[in-house]
PyMOL Python script that loads the backbone (N, CA, C, O; Angstrom):
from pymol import cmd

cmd.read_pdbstr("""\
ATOM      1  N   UNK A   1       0.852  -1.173   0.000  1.00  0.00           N
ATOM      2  CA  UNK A   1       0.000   0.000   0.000  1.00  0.00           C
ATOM      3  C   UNK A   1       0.894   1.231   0.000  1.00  0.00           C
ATOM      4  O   UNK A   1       1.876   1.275   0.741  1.00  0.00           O
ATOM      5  N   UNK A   2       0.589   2.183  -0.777  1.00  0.00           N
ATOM      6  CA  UNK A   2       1.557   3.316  -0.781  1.00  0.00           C
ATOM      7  C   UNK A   2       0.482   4.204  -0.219  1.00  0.00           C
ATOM      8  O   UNK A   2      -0.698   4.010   0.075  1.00  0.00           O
ATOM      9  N   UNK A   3       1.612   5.666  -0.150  1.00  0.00           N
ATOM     10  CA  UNK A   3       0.585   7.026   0.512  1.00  0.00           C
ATOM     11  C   UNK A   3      -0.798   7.408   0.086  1.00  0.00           C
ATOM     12  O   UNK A   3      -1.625   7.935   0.830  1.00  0.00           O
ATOM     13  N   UNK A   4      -0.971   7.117  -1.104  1.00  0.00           N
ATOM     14  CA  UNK A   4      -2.046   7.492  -1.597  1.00  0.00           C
ATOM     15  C   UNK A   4      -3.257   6.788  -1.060  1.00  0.00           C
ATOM     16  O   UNK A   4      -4.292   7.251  -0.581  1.00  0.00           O
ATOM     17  N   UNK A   5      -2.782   5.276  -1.304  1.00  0.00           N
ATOM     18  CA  UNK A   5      -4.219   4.368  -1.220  1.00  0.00           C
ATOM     19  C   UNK A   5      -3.944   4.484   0.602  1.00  0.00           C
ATOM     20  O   UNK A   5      -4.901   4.143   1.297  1.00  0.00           O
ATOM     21  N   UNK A   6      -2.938   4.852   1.164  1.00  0.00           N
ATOM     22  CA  UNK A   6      -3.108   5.137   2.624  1.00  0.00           C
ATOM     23  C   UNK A   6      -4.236   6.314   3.014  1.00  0.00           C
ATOM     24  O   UNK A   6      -5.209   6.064   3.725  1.00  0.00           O
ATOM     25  N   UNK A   7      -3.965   7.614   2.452  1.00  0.00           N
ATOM     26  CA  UNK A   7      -4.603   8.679   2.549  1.00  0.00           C
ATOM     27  C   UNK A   7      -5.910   8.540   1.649  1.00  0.00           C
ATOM     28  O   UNK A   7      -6.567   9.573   1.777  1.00  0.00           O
ATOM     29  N   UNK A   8      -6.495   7.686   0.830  1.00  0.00           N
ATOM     30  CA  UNK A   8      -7.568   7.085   0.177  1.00  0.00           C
ATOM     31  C   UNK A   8      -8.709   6.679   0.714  1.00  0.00           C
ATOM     32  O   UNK A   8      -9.903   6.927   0.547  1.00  0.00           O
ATOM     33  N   UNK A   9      -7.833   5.751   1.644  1.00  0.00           N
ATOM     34  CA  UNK A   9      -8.609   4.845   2.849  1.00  0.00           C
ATOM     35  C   UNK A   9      -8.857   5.560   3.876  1.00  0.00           C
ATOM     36  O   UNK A   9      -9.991   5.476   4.348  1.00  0.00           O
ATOM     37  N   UNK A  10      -7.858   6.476   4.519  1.00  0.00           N
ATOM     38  CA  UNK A  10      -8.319   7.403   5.824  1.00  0.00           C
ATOM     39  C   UNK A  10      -9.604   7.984   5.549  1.00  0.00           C
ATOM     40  O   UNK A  10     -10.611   7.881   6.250  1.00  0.00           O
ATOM     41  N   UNK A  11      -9.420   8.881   3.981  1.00  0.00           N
ATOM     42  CA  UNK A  11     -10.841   9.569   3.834  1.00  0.00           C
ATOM     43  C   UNK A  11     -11.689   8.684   3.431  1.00  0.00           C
ATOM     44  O   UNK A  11     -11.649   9.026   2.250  1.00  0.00           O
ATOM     45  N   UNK A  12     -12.240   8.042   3.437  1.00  0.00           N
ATOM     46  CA  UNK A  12     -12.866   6.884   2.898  1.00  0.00           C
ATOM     47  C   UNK A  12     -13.730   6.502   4.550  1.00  0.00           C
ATOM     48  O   UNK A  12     -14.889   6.704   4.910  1.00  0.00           O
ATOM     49  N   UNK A  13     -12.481   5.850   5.291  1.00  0.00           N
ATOM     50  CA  UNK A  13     -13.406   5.745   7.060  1.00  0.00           C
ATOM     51  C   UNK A  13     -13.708   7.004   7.345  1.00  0.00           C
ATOM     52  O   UNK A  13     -14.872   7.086   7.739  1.00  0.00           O
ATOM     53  N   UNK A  14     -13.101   8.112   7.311  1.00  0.00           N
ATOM     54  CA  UNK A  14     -13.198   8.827   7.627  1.00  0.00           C
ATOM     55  C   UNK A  14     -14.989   9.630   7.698  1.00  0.00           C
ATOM     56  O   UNK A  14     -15.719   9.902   8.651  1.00  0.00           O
ATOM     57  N   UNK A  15     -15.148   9.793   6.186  1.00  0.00           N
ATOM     58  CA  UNK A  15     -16.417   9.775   6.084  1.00  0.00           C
ATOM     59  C   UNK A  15     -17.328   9.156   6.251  1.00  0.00           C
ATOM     60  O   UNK A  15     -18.460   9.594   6.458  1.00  0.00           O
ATOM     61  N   UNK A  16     -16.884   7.638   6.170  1.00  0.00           N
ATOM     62  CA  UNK A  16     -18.131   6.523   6.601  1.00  0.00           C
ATOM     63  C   UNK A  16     -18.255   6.571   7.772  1.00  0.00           C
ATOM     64  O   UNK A  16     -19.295   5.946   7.979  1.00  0.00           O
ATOM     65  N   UNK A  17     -17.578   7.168   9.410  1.00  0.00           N
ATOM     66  CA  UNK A  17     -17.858   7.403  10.577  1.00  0.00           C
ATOM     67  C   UNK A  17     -18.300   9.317  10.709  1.00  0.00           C
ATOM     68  O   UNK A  17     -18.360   9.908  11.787  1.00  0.00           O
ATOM     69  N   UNK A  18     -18.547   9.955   9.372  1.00  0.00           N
ATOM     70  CA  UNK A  18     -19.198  11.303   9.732  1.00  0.00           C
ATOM     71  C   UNK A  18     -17.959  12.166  10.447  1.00  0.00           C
ATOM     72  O   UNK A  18     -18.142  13.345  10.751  1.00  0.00           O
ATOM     73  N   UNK A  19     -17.046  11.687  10.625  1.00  0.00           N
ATOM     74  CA  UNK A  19     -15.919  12.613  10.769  1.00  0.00           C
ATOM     75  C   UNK A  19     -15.906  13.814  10.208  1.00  0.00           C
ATOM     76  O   UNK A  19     -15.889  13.778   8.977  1.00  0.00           O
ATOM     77  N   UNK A  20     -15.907  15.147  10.824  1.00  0.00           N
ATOM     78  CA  UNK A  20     -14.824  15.982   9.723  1.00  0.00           C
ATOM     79  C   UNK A  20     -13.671  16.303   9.986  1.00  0.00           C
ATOM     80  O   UNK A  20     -13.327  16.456  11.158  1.00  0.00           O
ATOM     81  N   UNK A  21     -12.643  16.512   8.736  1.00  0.00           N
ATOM     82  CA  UNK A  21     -11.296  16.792   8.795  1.00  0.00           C
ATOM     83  C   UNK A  21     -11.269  17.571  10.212  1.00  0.00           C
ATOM     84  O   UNK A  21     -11.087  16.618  10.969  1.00  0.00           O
ATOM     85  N   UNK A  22     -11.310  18.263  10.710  1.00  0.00           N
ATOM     86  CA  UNK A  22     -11.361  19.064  11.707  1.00  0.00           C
ATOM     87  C   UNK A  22     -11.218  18.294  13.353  1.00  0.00           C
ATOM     88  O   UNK A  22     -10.346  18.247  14.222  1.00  0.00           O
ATOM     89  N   UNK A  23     -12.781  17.689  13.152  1.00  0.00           N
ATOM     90  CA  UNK A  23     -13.195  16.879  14.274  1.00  0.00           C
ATOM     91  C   UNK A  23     -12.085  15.567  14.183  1.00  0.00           C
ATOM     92  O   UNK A  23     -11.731  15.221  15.310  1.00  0.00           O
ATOM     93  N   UNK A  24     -11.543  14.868  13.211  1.00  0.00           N
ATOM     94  CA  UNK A  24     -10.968  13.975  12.977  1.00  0.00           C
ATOM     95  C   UNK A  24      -9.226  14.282  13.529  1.00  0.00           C
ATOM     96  O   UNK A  24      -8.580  13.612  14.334  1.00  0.00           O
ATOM     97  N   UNK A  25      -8.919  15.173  12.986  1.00  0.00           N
ATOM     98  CA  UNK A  25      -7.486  16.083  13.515  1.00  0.00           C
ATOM     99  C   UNK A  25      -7.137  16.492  15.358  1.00  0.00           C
ATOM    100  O   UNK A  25      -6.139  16.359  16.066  1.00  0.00           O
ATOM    101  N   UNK A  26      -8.560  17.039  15.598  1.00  0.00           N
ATOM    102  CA  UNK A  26      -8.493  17.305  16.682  1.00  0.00           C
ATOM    103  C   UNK A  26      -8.525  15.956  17.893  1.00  0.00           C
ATOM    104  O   UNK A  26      -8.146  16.119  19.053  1.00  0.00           O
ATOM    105  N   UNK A  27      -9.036  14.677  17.364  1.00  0.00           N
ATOM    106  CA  UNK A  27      -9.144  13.948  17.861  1.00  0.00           C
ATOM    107  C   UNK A  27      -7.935  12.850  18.056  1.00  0.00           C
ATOM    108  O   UNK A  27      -7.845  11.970  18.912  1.00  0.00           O
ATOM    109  N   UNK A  28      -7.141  13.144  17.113  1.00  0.00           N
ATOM    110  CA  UNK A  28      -5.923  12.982  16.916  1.00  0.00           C
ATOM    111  C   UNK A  28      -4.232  13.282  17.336  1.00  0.00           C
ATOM    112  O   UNK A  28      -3.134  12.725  17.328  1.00  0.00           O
ATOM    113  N   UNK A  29      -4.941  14.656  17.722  1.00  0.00           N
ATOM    114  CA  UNK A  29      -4.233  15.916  18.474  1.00  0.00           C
ATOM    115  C   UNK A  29      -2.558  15.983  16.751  1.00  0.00           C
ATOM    116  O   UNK A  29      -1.368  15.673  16.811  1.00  0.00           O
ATOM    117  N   UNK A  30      -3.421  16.531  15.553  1.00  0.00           N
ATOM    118  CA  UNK A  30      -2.936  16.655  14.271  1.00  0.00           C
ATOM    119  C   UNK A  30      -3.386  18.138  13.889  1.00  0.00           C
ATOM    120  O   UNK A  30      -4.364  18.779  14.273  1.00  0.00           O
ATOM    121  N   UNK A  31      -2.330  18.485  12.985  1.00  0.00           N
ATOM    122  CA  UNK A  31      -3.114  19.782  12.318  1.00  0.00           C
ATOM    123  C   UNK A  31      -4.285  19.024  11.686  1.00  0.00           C
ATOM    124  O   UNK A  31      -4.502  17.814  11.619  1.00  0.00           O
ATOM    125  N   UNK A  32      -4.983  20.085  11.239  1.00  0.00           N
ATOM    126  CA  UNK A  32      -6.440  19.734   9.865  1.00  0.00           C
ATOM    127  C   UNK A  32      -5.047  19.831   8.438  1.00  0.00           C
ATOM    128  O   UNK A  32      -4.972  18.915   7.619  1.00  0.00           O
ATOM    129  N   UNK A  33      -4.164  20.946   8.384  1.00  0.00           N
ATOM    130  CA  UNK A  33      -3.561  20.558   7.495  1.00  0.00           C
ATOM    131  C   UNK A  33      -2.840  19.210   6.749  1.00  0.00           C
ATOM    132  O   UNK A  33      -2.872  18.872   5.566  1.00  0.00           O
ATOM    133  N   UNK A  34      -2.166  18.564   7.942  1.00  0.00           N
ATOM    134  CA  UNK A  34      -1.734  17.323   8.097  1.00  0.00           C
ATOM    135  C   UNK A  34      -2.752  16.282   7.579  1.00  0.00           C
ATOM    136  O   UNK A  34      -2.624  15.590   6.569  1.00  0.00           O
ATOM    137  N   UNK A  35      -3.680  16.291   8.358  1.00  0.00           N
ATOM    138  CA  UNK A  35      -4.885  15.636   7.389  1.00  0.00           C
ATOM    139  C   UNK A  35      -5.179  15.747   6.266  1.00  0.00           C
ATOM    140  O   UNK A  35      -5.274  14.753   5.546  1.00  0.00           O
ATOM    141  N   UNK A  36      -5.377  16.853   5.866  1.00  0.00           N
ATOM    142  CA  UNK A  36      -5.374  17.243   4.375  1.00  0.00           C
ATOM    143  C   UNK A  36      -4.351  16.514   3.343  1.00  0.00           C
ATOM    144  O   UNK A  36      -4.609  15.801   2.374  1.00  0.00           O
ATOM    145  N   UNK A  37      -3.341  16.853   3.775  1.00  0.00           N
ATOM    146  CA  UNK A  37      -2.106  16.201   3.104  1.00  0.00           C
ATOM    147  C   UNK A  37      -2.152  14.663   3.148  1.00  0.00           C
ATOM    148  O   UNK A  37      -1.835  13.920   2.219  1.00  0.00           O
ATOM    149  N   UNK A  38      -2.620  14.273   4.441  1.00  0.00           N
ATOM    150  CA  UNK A  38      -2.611  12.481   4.262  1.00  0.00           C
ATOM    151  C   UNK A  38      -3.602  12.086   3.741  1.00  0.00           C
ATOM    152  O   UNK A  38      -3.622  10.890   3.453  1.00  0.00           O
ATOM    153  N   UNK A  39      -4.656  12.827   3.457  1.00  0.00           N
ATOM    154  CA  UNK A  39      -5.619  12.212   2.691  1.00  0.00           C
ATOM    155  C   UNK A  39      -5.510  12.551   1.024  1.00  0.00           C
ATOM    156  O   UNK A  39      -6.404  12.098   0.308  1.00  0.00           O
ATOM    157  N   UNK A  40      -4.401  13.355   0.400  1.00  0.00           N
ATOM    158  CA  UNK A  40      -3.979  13.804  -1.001  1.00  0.00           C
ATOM    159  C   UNK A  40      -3.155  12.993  -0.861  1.00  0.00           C
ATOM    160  O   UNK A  40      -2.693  13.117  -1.995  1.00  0.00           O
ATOM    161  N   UNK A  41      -2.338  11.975  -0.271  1.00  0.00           N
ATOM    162  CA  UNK A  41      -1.539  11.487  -0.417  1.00  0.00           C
ATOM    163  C   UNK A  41       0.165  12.092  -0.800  1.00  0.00           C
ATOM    164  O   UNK A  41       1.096  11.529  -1.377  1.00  0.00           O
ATOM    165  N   UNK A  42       0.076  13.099  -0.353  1.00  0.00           N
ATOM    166  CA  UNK A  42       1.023  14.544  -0.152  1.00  0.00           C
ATOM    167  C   UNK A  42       1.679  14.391   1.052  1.00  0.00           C
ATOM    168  O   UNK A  42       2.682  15.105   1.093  1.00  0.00           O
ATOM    169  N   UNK A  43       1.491  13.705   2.092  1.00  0.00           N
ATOM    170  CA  UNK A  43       2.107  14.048   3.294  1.00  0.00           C
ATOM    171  C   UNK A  43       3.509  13.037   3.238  1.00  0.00           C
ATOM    172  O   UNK A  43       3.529  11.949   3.814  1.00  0.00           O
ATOM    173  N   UNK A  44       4.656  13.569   2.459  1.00  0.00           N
ATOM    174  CA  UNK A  44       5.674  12.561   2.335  1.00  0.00           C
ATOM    175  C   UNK A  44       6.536  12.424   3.654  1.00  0.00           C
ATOM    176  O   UNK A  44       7.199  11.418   3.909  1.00  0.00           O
ATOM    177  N   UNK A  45       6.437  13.837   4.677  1.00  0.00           N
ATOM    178  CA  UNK A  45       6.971  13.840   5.433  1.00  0.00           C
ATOM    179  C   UNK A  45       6.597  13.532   7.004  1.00  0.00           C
ATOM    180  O   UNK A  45       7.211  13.830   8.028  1.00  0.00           O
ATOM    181  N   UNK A  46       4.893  12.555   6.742  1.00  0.00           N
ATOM    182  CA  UNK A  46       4.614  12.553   8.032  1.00  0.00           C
ATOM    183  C   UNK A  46       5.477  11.569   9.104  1.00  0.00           C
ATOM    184  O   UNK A  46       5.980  10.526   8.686  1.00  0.00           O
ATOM    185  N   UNK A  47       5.604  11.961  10.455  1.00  0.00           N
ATOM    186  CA  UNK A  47       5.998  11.028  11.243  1.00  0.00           C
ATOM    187  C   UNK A  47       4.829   9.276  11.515  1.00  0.00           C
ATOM    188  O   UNK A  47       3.605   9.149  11.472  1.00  0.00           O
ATOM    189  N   UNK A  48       5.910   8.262  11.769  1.00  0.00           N
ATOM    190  CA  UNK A  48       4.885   7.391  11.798  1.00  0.00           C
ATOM    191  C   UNK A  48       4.041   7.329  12.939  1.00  0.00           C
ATOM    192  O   UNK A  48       3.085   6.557  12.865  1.00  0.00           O
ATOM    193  N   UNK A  49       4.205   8.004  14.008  1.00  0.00           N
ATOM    194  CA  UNK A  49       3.555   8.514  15.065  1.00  0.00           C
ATOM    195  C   UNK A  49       2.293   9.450  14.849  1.00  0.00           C
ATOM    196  O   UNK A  49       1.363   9.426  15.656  1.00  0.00           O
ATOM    197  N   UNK A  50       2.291  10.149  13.904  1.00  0.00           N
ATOM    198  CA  UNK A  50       1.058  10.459  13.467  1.00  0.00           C
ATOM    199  C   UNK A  50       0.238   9.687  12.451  1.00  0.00           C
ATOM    200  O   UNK A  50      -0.968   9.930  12.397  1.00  0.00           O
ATOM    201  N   UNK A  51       0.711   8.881  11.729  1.00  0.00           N
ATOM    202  CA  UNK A  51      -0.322   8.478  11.106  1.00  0.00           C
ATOM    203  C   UNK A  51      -0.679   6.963  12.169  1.00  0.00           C
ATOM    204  O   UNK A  51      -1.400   6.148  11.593  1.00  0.00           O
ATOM    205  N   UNK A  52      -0.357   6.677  13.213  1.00  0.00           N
ATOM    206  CA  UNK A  52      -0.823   5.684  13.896  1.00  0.00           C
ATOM    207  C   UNK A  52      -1.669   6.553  14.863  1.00  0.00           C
ATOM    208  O   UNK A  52      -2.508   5.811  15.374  1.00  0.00           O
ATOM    209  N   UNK A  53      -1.782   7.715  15.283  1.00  0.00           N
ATOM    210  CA  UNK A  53      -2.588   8.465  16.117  1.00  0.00           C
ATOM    211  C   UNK A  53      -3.897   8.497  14.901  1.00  0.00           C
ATOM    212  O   UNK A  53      -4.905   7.952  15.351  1.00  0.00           O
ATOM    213  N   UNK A  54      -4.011   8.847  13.951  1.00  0.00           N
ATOM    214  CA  UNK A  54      -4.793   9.169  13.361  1.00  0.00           C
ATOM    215  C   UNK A  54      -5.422   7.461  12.582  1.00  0.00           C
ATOM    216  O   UNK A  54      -6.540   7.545  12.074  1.00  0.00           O
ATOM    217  N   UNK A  55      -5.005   6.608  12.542  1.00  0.00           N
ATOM    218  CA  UNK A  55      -5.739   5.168  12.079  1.00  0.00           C
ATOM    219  C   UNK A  55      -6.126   4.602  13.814  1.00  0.00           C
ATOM    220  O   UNK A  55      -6.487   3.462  14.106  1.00  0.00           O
ATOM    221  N   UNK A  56      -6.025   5.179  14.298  1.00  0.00           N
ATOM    222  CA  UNK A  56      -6.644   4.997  15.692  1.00  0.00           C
ATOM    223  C   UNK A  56      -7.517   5.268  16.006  1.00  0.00           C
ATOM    224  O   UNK A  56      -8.410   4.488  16.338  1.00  0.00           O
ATOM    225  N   UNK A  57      -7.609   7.052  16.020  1.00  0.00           N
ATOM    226  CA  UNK A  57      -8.678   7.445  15.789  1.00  0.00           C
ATOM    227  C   UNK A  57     -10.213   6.507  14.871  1.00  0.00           C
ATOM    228  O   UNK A  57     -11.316   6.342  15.391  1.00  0.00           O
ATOM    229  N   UNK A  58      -9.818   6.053  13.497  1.00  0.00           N
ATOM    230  CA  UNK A  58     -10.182   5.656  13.060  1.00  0.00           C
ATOM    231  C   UNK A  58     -10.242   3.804  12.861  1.00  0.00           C
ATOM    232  O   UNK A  58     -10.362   3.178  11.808  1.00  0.00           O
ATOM    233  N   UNK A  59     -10.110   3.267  14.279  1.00  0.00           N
ATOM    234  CA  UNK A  59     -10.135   1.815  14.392  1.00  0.00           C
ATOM    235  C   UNK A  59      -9.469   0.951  13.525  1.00  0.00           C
ATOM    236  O   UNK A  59      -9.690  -0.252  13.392  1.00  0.00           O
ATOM    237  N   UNK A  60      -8.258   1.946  12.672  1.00  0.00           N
ATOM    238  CA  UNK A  60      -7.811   1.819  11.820  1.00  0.00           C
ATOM    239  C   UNK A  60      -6.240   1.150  12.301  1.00  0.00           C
ATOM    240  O   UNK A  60      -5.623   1.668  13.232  1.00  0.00           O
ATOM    241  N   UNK A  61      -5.576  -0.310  11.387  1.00  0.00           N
ATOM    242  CA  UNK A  61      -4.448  -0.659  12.154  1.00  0.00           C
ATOM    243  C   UNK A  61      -3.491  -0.612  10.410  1.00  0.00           C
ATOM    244  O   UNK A  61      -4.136  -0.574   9.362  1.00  0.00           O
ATOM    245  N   UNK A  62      -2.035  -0.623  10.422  1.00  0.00           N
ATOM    246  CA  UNK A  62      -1.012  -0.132   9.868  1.00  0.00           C
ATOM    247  C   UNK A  62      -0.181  -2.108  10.052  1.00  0.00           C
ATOM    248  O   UNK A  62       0.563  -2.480  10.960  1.00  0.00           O
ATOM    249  N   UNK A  63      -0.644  -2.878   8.956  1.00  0.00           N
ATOM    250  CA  UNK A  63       0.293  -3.927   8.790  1.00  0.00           C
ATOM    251  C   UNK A  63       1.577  -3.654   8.059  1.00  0.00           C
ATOM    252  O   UNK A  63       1.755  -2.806   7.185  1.00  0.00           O
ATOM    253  N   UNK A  64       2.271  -4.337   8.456  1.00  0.00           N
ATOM    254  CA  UNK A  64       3.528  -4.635   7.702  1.00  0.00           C
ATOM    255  C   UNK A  64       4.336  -5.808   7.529  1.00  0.00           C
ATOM    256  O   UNK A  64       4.889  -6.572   8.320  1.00  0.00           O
ATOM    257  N   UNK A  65       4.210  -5.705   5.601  1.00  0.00           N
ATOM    258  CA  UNK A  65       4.386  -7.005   5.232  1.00  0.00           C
ATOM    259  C   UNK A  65       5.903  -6.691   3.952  1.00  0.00           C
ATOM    260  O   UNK A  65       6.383  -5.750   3.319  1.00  0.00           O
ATOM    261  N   UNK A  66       6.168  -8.310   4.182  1.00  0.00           N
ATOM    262  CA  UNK A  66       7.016  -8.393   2.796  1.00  0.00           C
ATOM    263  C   UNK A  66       6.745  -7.629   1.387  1.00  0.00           C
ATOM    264  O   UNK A  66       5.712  -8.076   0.890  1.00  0.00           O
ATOM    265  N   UNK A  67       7.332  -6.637   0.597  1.00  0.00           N
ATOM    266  CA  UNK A  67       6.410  -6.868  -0.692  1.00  0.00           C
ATOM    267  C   UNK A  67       7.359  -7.272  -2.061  1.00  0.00           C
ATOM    268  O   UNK A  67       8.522  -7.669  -2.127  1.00  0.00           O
ATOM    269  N   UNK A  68       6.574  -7.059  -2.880  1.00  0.00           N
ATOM    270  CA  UNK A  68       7.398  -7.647  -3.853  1.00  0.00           C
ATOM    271  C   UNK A  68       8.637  -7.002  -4.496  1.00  0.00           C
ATOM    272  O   UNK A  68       8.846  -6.003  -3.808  1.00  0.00           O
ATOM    273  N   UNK A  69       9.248  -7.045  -5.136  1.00  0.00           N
ATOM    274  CA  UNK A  69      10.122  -6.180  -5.706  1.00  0.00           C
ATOM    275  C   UNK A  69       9.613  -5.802  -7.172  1.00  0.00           C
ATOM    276  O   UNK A  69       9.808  -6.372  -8.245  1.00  0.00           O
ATOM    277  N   UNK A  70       8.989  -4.798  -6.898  1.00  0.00           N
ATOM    278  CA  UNK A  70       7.970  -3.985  -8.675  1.00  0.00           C
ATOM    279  C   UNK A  70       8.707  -2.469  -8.515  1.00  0.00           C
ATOM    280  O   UNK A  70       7.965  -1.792  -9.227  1.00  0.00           O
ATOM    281  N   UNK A  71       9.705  -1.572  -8.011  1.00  0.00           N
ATOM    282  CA  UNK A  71      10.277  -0.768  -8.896  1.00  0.00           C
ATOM    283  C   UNK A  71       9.491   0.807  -8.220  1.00  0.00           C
ATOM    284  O   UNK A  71      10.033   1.900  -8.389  1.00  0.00           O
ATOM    285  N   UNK A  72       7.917   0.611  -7.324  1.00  0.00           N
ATOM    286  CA  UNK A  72       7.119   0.807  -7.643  1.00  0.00           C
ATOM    287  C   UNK A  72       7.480   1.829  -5.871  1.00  0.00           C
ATOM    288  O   UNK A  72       7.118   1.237  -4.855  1.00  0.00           O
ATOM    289  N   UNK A  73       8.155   3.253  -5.689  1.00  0.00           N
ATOM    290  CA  UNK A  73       7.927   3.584  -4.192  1.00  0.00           C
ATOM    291  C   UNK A  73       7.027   3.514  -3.177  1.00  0.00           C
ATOM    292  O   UNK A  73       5.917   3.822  -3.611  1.00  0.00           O
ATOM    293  N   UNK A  74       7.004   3.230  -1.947  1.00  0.00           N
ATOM    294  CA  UNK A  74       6.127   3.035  -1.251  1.00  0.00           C
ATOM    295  C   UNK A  74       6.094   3.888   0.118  1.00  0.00           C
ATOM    296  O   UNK A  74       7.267   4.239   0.253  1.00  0.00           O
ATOM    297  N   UNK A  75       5.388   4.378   1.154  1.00  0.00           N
ATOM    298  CA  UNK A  75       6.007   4.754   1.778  1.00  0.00           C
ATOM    299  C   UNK A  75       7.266   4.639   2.612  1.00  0.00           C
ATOM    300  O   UNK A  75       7.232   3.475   3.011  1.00  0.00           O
ATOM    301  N   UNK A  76       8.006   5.028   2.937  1.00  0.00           N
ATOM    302  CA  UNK A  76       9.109   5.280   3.446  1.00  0.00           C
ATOM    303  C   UNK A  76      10.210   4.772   2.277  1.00  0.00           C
ATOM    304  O   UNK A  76      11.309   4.348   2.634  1.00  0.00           O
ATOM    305  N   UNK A  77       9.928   4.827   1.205  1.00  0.00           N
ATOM    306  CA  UNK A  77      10.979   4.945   0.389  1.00  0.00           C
ATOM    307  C   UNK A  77      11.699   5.852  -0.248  1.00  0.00           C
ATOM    308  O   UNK A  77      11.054   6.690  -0.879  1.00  0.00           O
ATOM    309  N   UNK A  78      13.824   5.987  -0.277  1.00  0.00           N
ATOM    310  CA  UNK A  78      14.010   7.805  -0.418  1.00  0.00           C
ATOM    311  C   UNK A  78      14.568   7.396  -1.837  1.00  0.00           C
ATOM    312  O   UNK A  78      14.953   8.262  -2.622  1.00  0.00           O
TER     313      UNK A  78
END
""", "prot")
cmd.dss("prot")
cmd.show_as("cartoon", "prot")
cmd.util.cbc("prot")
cmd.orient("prot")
């Protein structure tokens, strides 16, 4: 899963629990900007400490698996 389909999926629960960016951030203790950005899939520089505050918020959990070798960046790749 890369940033995008990360920040895809946030807004995605996000709205299916009536969240708003706002209410969702604050609950998080995140800017609304920050949100913004993780849900454009823009936030290249978030800490992983925030995006586990914020898939929390959202009953939301962060696996990590083997992946394949496709060429293809993912997060945390420089």
């Amino acid at each position: 899963m890369d940033l995008v389909q990360i920040g895809q999926t946030i807004l995605a629960h996000r709205k299916s629990t009536k969240l708003t960016q706002q209410k969702l951030a604050e609950k998080a203790h995140v800017s609304r900007y920050t949100l913004i950005k993780l849900e454009k899939g823009t936030a290249s520089d978030i800490q992983l400490k925030t995006l586990l505050a914020i898939l929390s918020e959202l009953n939301l959990t962060l696996d990590i698996k083997d992946r394949p070798i496709s060429g293809i960046p993912v997060l945390g790749d420089n």
